[in-house]
Phi, psi and omega in degrees: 000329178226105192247130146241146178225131196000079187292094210222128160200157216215120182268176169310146172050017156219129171284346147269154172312125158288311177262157179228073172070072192259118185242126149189140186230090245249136188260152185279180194070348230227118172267107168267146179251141189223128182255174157143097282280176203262144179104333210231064082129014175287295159341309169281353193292318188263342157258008146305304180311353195235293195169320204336324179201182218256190184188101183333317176209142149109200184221155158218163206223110190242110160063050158085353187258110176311100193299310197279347171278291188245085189287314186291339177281322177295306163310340178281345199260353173238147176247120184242122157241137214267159173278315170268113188285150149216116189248150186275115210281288234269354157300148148288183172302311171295346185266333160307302157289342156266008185279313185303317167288356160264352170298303172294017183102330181319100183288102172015274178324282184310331182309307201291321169287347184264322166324320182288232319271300215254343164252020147276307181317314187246028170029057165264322209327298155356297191263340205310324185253057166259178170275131151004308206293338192259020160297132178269166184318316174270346161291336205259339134343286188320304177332288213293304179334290177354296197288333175315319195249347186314320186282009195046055200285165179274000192220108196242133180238141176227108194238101164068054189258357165262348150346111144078042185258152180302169164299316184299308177301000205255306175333304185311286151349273132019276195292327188300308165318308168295318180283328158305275179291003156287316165318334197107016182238181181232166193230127163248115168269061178339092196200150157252014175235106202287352175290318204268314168325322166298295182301272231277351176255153162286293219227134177239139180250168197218111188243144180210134175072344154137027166235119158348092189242359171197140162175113196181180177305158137329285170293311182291232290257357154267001194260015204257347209071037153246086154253119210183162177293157181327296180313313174315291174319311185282324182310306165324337181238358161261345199328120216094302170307268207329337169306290156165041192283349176262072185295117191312134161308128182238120179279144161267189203263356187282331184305293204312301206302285159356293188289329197268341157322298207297349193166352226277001184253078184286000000 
């Protein structure tokens, strides 16, 4: 449902690649997990996957649809929640969510009803008709998930989407993740918190210095004689980042800024 195929992109003024011929392929049913040291190229991965920036080679492909062939049709077909949310403050919540649902399409009826679903799940109901700006840090999360899932996309790419979310909302989240790809859909998954990453994927990639260095089961990389957690496992195969033997790529904002040049309004 969601294929990259040796995926290479290079910001201006650092001369190695954050991503490097990055190959992957997420199956429907399947919540994928994706690690990796700070720095090591998860970000630009997904946002090379959405659309966000341009990228030099290679391809991705959402439910068979060529992002550089058709960026709109690709998009339509994904819900991204972002690691930073930016949200239009001065809306309310609810004016927010139907602006998103008419860029996707979201037909009334379904809109109103998926909307009661999700401000139970994530106890907004309260605030729903607030302006954004009088939103806390974990409401405005909360939003942001909302607007992500309100169209039902067949592909949810999600970075670092439990940030500042309560234990209930984060559960909630969670069961959601599942069902969704129990449906016949897919989960791309973003996190440093390799404990809820252990519990909740099928399948994990390990990405360090801007190259794929794991991506497999669970059960495969213990059936290798790593048996051991998730956390371990992850050291083990990162080992020089975790020494600190590495200093990690931080894109700066002039990079960001590059990347969004080379291309990023596909």
């Amino acid at each position: 449902m969601l294929n990259v195929h040796q995926l290479t992109k290079t910001y201006s003024g650092n001369p190695a690649p954050s991503v490097d011929n990055l190959t992957l392929d997420i199956e429907e049913g399947q919540i994928y997990g994706f690690i990796g040291p700070n720095g090591a190229g998860k970000s630009t991965t997904i946002k090379c996957m959405t659309g966000i920036v341009g990228f030099e080679s290679g391809s991705v492909s959402v439910c068979g649809v060529n992002l550089r062939d058709d960026p709109i049709a690709a998009k339509k077909l994904i819900g991204y929640v972002s690691d930073d949310h930016v949200l239009y403050e001065g809306l309310t919540g609810v004016e927010f969510v139907n602006f998103i649902c008419d860029v996707f399409d979201v037909p009334s009826a379904l809109r109103e009803e998926r909307l009661d679903k999700y401000l139970d799940l994530f106890a907004l109901r309260d605030a729903i008709g607030k302006q954004i700006k009088s939103y806390s840090h974990g409401m405005k999360q909360k939003l942001n998930i909302i607007g992500a899932l309100i169209h039902e996309p067949k592909v949810w790419i999600l970075d670092e989407p439990m940030t500042g979310l309560d234990p209930k909302s984060s559960y909630n989240l969670k069961k959601l993740m599942r069902e969704h790809a129990d449906k016949g859909n897919c989960v791309f998954f973003s996190s440093h918190v390799l404990d809820v990453v252990e519990k909740v994927c099928d399948k994990v990639g390990i990405i360090d210095a801007g190259k794929l260095v794991a991506d497999c089961t669970l059960a495969e990389l213990k059936a290798q004689g790593l048996d051991s957690s998730l956390e371990e496992l992850f050291l083990k195969i990162t080992d020089g980042t975790a020494s600190g033997e590495r200093e990690p790529y931080e894109e700066s904002a002039a990079e960001h800024e590059n990347g969004l040049k080379d291309g990023g309004a596909e």
